[in-house]
C-alpha positions, 0 to 999 in steps of 0.5 A: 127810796131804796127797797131790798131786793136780796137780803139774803147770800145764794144757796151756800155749800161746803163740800170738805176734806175733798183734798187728801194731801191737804191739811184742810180744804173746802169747795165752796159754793155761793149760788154759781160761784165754786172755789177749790180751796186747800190749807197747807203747812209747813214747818217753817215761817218766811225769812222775815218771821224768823227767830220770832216765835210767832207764825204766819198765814197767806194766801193764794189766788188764782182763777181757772182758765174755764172758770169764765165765759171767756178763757183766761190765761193761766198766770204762769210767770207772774200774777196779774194785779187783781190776782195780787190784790185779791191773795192779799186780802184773803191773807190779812183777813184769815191772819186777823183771826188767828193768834199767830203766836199759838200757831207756833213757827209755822206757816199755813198757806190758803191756795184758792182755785176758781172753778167756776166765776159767778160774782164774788170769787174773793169773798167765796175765797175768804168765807172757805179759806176759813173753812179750809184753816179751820180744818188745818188747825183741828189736824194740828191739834189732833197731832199734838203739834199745838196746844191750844186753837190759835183761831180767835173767832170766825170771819166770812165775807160778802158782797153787796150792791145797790143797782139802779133800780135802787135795789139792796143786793146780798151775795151779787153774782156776776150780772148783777155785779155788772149792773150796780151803781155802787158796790161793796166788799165787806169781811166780818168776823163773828163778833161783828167786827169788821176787818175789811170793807171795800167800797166803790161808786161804779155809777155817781158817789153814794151817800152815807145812807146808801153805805150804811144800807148796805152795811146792815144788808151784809150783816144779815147776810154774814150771819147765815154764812157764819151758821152755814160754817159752824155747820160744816165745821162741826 
């Protein structure tokens, strides 16, 4: 028997345009959790992209060397796997939103910060990398650089878990993390599509019922992060 424990994501806040060289950014907050998240762009598209008439978005993921109970490592040289696996899926998530085409041949680059690392620093990441776009696109628009808003829809992101109390958890932080059976990562976009759902049995297989709660649960969860978007955004 499975019961919800936490339906509902932490206490979200954005505090925008916190960056005044950048063309967006965002820190944004899930309960203890704060990423520093700026949007940058540049007049150019990578060697790969050129002559294509499309543009791109990618991103940046680094966390902090306070923002732990241990201190980490800045990674000076090269980036760790998980750093890695994380910026990417924070690009492809952002990208699968954004009309490339209307962007125009220029890139936008999302650098996320981790100040403060309470579970959930790469869905934070996405949910204010859209936050952080959003806000470089409207400059865009203002400027005169692009005609019509190369954004498609909204996106956010979640984290969700089941422990082994068999306790349905929104938005788990880093306790609650640790302690899970089996946990998700999921990136929705406002018509309630899904673009990435990450799944992992830390503690036995889940079944289909298991995956399915905690779809439901993220959805629920994903709503009031899209309103509280729409809210800073506008």
């Amino acid at each position: 028997m499975f019961t919800i424990k936490r339906a509902k994501p932490r206490e979200i806040h954005f505090e925008r345009d916190i960056n005044p060289y950048a063309h967006g950014s965002v820190i944004v907050s899930f309960g203890n959790t704060k990423v520093h998240v700026t949007a940058t762009v540049e007049e150019s598209v990578p060697p790969f992209l050129k002559d294509k008439k499309q543009g791109w978005v990618t991103a940046e993921y680094s966390m902090l060397p306070g923002a732990t109970n241990t201190r980490n490592k800045r990674e000076r040289t090269s980036i760790s796997g998980r750093s890695q696996e994380i910026q990417r899926l924070i690009g492809r998530s952002l990208r699968s939103v954004v009309d490339l085409k209307a962007l125009g041949e220029r890139s936008v680059t999302i650098d996320c910060d981790v100040l403060i690392a309470d579970g959930g620093t790469r869905t934070a990441s996405i949910t204010g990398g859209f936050v952080a776009l959003s806000l470089a696109i409207k400059k865009l628009l203002k400027d005169g650089k692009i005609q019509s808003n190369p954004i498609k829809e909204s996106l956010a992101a979640i984290s969700v878990g089941i422990n082994k109390e068999n306790e349905i958890i929104a938005d788990l932080n880093y306790d609650e993390d640790s302690n899970c059976k089996t946990d998700m990562n999921i990136v929705m976009t406002s018509s309630g599509k899904y673009v990435e759902i990450q799944g992992t049995a830390e503690d036995g297989a889940f079944s289909r019922e298991e995956n399915n709660l905690m779809l439901n649960c993220a959805w629920e969860a994903i709503q009031i992060i899209l309103e509280k978007q729409k809210q800073a955004l506008y």
